[in-house]
N, CA, C and O of each residue as an XYZ file, in Angstrom:
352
protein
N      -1.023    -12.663     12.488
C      -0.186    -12.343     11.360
C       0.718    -11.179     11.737
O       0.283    -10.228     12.388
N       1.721    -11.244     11.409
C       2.799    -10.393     11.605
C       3.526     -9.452     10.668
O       4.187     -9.954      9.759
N       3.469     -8.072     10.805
C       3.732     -7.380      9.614
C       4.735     -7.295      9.542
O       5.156     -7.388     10.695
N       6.105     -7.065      8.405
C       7.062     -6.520      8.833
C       7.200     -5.049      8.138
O       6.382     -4.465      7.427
N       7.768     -4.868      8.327
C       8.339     -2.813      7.793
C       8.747     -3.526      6.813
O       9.416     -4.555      6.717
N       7.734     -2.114      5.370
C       8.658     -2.276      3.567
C       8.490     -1.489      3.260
O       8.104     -1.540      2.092
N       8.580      0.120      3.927
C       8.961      1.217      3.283
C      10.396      1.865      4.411
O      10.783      1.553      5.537
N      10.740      2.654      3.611
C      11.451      3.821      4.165
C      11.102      4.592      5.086
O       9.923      4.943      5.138
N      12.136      5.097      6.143
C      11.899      6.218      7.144
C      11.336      7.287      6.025
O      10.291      7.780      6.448
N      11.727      7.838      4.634
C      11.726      8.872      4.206
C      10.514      8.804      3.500
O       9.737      9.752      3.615
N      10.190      7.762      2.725
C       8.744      7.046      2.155
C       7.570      7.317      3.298
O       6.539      7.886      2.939
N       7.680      7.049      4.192
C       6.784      6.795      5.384
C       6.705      8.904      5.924
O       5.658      9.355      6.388
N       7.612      9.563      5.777
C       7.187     10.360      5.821
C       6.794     11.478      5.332
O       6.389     12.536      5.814
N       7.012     11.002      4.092
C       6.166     11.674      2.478
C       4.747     11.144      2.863
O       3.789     11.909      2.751
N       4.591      9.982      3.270
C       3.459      9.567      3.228
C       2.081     10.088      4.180
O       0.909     10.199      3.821
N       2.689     10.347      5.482
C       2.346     11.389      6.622
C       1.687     12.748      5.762
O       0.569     13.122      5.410
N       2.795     13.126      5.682
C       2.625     14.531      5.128
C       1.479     14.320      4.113
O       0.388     14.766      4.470
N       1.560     13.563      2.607
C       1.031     14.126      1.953
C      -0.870     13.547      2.228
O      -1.831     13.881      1.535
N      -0.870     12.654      3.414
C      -1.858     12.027      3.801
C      -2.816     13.539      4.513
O      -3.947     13.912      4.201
N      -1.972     14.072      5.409
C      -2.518     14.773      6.244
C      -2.904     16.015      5.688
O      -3.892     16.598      6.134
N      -1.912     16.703      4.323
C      -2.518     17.318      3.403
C      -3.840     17.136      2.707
O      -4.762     17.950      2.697
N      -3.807     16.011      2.153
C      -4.848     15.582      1.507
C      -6.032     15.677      2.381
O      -7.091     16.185      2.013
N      -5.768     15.045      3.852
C      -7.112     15.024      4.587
C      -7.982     16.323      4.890
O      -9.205     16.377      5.022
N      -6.895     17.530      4.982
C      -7.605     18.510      5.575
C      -7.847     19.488      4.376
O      -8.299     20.613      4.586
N      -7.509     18.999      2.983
C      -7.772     19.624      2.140
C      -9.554     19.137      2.022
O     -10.277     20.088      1.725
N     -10.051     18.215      2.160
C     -10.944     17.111      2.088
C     -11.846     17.824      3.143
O     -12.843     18.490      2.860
N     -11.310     17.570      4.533
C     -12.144     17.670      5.390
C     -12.717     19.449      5.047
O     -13.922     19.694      5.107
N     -11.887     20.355      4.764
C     -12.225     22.099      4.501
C     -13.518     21.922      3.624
O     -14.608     22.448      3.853
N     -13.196     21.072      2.562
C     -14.031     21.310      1.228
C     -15.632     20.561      2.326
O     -16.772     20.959      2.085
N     -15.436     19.836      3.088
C     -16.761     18.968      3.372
C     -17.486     20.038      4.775
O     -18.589     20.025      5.323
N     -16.630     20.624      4.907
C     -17.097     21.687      6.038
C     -18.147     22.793      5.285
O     -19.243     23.080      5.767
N     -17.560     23.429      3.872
C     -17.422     24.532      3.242
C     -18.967     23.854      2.302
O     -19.957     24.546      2.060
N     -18.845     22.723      1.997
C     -20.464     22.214      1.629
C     -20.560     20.868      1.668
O     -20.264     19.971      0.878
N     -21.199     20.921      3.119
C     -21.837     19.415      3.666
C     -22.523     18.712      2.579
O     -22.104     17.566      2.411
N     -23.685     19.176      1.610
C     -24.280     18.377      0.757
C     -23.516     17.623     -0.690
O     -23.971     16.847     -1.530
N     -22.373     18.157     -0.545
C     -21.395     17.778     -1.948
C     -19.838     16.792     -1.314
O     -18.773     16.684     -1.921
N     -20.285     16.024      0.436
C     -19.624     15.536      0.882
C     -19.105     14.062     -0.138
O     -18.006     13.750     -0.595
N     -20.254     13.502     -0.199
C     -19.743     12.207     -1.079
C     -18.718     11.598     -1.835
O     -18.314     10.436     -1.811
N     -18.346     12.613     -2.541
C     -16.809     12.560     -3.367
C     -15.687     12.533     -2.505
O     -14.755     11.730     -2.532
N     -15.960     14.002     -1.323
C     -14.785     13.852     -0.632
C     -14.516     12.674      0.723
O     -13.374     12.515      1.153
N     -15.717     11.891      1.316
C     -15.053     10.738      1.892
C     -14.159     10.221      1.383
O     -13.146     10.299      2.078
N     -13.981      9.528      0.153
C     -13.011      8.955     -0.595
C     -12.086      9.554     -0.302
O     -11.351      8.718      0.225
N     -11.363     10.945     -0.279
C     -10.416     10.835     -0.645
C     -10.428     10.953      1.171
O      -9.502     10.218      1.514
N     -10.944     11.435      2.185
C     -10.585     11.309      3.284
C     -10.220      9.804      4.062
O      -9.542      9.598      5.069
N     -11.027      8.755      3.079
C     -10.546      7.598      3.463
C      -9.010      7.458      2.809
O      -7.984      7.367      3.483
N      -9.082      7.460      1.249
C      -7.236      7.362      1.394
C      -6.299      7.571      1.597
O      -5.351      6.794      1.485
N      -6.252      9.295      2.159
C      -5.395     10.149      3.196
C      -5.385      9.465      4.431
O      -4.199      9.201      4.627
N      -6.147      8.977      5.494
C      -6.172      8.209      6.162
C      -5.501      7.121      5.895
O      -4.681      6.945      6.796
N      -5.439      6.198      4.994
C      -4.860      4.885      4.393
C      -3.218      5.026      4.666
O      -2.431      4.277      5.247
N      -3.026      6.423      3.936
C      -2.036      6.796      3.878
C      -1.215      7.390      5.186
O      -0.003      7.182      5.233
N      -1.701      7.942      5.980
C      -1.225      8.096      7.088
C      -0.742      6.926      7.873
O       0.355      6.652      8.359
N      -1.828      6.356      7.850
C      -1.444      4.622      8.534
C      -0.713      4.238      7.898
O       0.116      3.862      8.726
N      -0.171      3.922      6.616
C       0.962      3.364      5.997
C       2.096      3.803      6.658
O       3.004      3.132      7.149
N       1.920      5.214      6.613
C       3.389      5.946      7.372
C       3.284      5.830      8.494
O       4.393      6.030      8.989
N       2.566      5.613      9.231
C       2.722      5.637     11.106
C       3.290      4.054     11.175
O       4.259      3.592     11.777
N       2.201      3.359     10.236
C       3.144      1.476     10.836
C       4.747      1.083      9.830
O       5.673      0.288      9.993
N       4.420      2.089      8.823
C       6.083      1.918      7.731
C       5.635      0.731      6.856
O       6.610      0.233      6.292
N       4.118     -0.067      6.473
C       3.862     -1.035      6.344
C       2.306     -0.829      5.236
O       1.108     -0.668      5.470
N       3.188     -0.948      3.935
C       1.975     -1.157      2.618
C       1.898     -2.218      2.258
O       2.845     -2.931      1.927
N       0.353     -2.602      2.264
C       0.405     -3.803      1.694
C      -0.036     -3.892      0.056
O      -0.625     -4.873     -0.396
N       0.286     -2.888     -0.639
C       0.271     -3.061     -2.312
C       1.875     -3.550     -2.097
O       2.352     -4.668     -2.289
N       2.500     -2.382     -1.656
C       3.927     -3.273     -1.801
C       4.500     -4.786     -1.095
O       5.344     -5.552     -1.559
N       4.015     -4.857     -0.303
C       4.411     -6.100     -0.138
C       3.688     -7.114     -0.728
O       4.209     -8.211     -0.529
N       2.340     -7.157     -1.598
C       1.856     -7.573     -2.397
C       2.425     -7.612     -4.002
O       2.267     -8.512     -4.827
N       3.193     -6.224     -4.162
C       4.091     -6.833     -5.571
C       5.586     -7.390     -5.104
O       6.438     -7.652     -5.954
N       5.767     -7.506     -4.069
C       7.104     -8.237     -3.456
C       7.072     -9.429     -3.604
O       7.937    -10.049     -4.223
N       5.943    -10.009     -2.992
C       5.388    -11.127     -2.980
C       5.409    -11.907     -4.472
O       6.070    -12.882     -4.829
N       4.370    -11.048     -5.243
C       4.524    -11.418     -6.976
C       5.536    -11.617     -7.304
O       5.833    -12.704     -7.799
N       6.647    -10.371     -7.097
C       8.206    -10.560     -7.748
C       9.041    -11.936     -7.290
O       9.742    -12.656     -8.001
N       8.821    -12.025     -6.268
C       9.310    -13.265     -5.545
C       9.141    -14.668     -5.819
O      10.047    -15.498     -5.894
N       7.027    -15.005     -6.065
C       7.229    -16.046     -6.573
C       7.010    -16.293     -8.293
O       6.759    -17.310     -8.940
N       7.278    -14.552     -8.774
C       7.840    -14.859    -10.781
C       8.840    -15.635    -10.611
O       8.728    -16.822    -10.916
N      10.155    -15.079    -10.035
C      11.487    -15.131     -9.813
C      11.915    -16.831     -9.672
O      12.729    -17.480    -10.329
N      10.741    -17.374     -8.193
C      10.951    -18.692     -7.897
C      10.429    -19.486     -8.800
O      11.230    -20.266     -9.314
N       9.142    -19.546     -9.223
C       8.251    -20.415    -10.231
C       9.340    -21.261    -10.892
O       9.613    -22.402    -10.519
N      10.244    -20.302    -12.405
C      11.001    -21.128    -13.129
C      11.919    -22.504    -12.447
O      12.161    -23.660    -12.794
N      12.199    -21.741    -11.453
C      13.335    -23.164    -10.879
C      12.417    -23.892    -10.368
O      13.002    -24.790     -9.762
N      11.175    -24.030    -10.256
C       9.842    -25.415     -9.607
C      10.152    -25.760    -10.571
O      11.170    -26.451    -10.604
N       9.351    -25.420    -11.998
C       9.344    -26.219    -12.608
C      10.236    -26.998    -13.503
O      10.002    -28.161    -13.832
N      11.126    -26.403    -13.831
C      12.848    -26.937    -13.934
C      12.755    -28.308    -13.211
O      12.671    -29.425    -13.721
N      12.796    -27.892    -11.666
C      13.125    -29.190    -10.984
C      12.153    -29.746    -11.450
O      12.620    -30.689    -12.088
N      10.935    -29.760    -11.548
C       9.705    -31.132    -11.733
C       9.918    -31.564    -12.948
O       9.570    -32.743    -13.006
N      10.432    -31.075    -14.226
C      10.960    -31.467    -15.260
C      11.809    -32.624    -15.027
O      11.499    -33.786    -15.288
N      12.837    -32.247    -14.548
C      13.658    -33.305    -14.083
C      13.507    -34.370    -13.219
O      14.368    -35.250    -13.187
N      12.415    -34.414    -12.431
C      11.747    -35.566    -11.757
C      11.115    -36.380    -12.866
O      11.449    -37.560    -12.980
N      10.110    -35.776    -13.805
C       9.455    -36.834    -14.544
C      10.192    -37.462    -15.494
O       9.853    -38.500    -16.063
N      11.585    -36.614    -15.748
C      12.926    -37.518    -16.364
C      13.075    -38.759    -16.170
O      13.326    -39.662    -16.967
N      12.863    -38.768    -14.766
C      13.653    -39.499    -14.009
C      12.699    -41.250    -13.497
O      13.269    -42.079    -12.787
């Protein structure tokens, strides 16, 4: 499967940033008390998420509502045409 790029140079590096913020805000707090780590994996996993979004330029929520928008958009004209087949 082949990804293509669906964010921005500038998106992608908001995304960096606020990933790598987040992580080491995360990782301090899990240093500062190992036993109250639990909460903060989470967010070290989605700072991570987020970094990778910005290093490949490639989200897949968004290209998942692209996708949606695309086949709302197409649907009506299917069934239009199949209307007009059973016209016929």
């Amino acid at each position: 499967m082949k990804f293509k790029q669906n964010i921005s140079i500038i998106n992608a590096l908001m995304r960096i940033t606020c990933g790598f913020t987040f992580l080491t805000w995360a990782m301090a707090k899990m240093v500062k008390k190992p036993w109250k780590n639990q909460s903060y994996i989470i967010v070290v996993m989605l700072s991570a998420m987020k970094i990778g979004e910005g290093i490949l330029r490639y989200c897949p929520v968004v290209d998942a509502m692209e996708n949606r928008q695309n086949l709302m958009t197409n649907e009506p004209k299917q069934e239009h045409e199949s209307n007009q087949y059973d016209h016929h």
